[in-house]
N, C-alpha and C positions, 0 to 999 in steps of 0.2 A: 537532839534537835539538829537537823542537816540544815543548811543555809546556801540556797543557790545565789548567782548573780543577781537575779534579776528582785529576791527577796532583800538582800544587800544594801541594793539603791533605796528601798520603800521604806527602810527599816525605821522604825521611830529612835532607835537605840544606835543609831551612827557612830555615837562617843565609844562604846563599847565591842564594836566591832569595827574598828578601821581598817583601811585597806594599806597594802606596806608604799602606795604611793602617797599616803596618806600620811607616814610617817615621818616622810625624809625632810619635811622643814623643822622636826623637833629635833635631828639627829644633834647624838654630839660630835658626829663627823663630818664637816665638809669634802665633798670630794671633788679635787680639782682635774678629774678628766673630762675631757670635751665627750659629749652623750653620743651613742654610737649613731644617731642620727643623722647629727652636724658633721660628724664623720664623714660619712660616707657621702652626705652631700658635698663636702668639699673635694674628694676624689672623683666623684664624677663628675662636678665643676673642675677640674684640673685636667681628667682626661679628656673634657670636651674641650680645653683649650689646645693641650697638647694638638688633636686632629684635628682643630682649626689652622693651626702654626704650621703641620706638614700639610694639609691642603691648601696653604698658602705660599708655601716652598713648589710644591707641586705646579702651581699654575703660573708664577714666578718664572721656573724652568720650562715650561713650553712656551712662554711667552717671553723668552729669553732667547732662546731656538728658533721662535718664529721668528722674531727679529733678526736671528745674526744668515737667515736664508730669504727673507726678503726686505729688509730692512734698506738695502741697496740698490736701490729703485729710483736710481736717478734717470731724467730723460738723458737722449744720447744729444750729444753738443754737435757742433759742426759750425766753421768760419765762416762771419755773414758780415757782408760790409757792404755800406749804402752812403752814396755819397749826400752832402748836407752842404747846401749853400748859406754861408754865414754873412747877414749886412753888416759888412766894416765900414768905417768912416775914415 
């Protein structure tokens, strides 16, 4: 008797043919490693922060630059004096 997938799911007989995901909540072993899924999503949540952090340094230091070359943009001054008549008493 061969047994495809798709015969598997329809089977009347479930209890006798399980699947080994099927198994793991009778196991007598808990296994406490993180599932290579949560894995790998947490490194790629890691490296997407990492290149947030350097493109955050990134625009930080041009805009650090821009600053220290035009940041000094004061108008130019020059002595101005006006006379003011004060009513004293």
């Amino acid at each position: 008797m061969t047994l495809n997938a798709k015969a598997a799911l329809t089977c009347p007989n479930k209890d006798f043919f399980p699947e080994w995901r099927d198994l793991t909540g009778n196991a007598i072993y808990k296994s406490d490693k993180i599932p290579l899924e949560a894995e790998n999503r947490w490194n790629d949540m890691l490296i997407r922060l990492i290149k947030l952090v350097l493109f955050l340094a990134v625009v930080g230091l041009i805009g650090l630059t821009g600053f220290s070359f035009f940041g000094d943009m004061a108008p130019r001054t020059a002595p101005q004096s006006s006379t003011v008549t004060l009513d004293g008493g």
